[in-house]
C-alpha positions as CSV (number, residue, x, y, z in Angstrom):
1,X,-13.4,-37.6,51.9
2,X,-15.0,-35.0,49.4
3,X,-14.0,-37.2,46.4
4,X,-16.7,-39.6,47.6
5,X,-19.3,-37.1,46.5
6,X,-17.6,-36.6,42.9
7,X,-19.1,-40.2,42.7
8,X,-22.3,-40.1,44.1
9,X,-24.0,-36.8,42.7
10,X,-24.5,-35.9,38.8
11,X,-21.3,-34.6,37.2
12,X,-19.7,-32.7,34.4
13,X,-16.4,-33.1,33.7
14,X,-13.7,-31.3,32.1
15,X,-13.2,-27.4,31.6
16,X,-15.8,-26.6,28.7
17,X,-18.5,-28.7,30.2
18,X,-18.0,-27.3,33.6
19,X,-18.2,-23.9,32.0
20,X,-21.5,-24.3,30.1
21,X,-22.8,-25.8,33.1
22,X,-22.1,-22.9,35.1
23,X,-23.3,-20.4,32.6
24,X,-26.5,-22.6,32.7
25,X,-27.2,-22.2,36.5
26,X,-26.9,-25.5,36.9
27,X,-23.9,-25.8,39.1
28,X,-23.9,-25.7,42.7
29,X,-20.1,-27.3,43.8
30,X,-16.8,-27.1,41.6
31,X,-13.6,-29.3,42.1
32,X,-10.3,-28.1,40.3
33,X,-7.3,-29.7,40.4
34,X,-4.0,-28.3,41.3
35,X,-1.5,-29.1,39.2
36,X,-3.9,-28.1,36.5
37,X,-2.2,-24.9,34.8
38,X,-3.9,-21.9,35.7
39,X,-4.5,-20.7,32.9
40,X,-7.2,-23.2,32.9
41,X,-8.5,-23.0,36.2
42,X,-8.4,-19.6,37.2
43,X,-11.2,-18.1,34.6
44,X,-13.1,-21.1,36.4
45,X,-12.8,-19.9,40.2
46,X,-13.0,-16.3,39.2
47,X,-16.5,-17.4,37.9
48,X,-17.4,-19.3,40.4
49,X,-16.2,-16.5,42.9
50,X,-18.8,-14.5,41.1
51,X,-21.9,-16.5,40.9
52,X,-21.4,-17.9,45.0
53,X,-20.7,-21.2,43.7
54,X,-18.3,-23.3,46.2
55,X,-14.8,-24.2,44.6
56,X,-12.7,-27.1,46.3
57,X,-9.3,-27.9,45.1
58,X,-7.9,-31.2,44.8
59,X,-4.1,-32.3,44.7
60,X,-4.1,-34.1,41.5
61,X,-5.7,-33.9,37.5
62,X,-5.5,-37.9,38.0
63,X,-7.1,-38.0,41.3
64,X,-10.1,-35.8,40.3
65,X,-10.1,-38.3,37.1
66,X,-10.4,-40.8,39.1
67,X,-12.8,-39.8,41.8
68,X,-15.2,-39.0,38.5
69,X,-14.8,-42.7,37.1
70,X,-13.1,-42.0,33.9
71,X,-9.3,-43.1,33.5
72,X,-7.8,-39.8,32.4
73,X,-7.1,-36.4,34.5
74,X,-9.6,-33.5,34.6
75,X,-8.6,-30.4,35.2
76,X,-12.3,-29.6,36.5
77,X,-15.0,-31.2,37.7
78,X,-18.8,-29.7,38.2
79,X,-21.5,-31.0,40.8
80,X,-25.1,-30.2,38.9
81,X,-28.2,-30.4,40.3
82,X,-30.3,-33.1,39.6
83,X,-33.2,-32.9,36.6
């Protein structure tokens, strides 16, 4: 299940973080959700389409929540490589 590896690797969460994070270099997987509103996501994947970074997409904002061990939705979800 991919939502296994939101939990086992270093994170940022949420659509600001994920986008510093990316602007950083520091970003090699992104998770969006869904039923996020586009608006939202879609300046994400475009960037991520740009820089070669993979983008999965998950069903829900609550299951990415979830899967990143905080008890709210997130809209996104960065993997970062370790320091």
């Amino acid at each position: 299940m991919p939502l296994r590896e939101i939990r086992d690797h270093a994170k940022v969460i949420g659509t600001k973080q994920v986008n510093k994070a990316i602007a950083k270099g520091q970003v090699y997987k992104v998770y969006l959700a869904r039923d996020a509103e586009s608006h939202i996501t879609e300046p994400i994947r475009q960037l991520c389409h740009q820089k070669g970074i993979d983008v999965v997409m998950v069903d829900t904002m609550e299951s990415l929540g979830k899967a990143s061990g905080i008890e709210v939705g997130a809209a996104a979800v960065a993997l970062v490589h370790s320091q």
